[in-house]
N, C-alpha and C positions, 0 to 999 in steps of 0.2 A: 404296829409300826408302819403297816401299808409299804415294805421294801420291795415287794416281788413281781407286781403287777406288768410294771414297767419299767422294770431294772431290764441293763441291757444287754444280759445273757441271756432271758427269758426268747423264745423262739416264738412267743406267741403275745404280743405286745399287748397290754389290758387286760388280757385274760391269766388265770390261773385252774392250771390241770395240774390234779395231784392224783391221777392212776392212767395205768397204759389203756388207751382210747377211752378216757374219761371226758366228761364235757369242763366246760368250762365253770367253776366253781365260785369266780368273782364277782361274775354281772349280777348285780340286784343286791348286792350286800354292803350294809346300812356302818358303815366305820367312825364309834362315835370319837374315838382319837387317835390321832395321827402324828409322826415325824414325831416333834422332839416335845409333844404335848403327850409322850409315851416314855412316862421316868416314874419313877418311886414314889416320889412325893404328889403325883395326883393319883397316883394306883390307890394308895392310900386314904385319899379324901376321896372318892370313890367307894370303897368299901365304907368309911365311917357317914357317907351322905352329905359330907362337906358343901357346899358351894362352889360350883365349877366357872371359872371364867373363860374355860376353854372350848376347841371340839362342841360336843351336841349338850355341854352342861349337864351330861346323864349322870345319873348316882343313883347308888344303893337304895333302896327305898323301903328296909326291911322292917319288921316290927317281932316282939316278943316271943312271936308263935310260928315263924318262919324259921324254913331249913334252907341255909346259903350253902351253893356248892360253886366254889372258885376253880377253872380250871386255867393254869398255867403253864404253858411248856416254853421250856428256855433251853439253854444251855451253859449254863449257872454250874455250881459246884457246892459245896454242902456247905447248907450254912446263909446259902445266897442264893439270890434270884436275877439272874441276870436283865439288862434292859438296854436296849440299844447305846446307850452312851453313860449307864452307870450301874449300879448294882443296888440290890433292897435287901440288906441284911435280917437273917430270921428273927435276932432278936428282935426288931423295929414290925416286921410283919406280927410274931406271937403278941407284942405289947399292943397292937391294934386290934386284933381279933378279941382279945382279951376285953379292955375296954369295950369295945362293942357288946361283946355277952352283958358285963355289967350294966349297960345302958339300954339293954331291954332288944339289940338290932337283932337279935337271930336268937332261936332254939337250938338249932344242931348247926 
C-alpha cells in the first residue's frame, strides 16, 4: 500500500526503519502497486496472471512445475484478508488458488 514512508508520524520522512539502529529498508525497493491499485480484485489477477492495467502490470507467471509461496500479513480476521479499503474473503482466495491448480499455474 506504500502508507509508511511518508506518513506523517514517521520521524524519518522517505525512509523506513524496522529495528532499533536499523538502516533504512525503503530506498531501492521496486513497489509494483500502490494506494488503492491495492485491493482484492487485482491481488487476485495477480495470482491467476490476468492482465494488469495498473502499477508495473507484474503478474504471476507460473507454470505446472512451479512452487508459489504467497506471503501476506494484515490484520484481517478469520476468514478474511484484510486490505486497505476492503477485505478478500477466503472463500474467493481458496476458489482462485483452486482454479489455478487446475489450470496447470503451480505445483505446490
Amino acid at each position: 500500500y506504500n502508507d509508511i514512508a511518508f506518513n506523517k508520524a514517521n520521524k524519518y520522512p522517505g525512509q523506513i526503519i524496522n529495528a532499533l539502529h536499523g538502516t533504512d529498508v525503503y530506498e531501492g525497493t521496486m513497489i509494483d502497486y500502490m494506494g488503492q491499485d491495492v485491493n482484492p480484485e487485482n491481488f487476485l489477477k495477480v495470482l491467476r496472471g490476468e492482465e494488469m492495467r495498473v502499477g508495473s502490470r507484474k503478474t504471476l507467471a507460473s507454470g505446472p512445475k512451479d512452487h508459489v509461496f504467497v506471503n501476506f500479513v494484515d490484520h484481517g480476521d478469520n476468514g478474511v484478508l484484510g486490505f486497505p479499503n476492503d477485505e478478500l474473503h477466503l472463500v474467493d482466495l481458496n476458489q482462485t488458488l483452486h482454479d489455478m491448480h487446475r489450470m496447470g499455474r503451480y505445483s505446490q
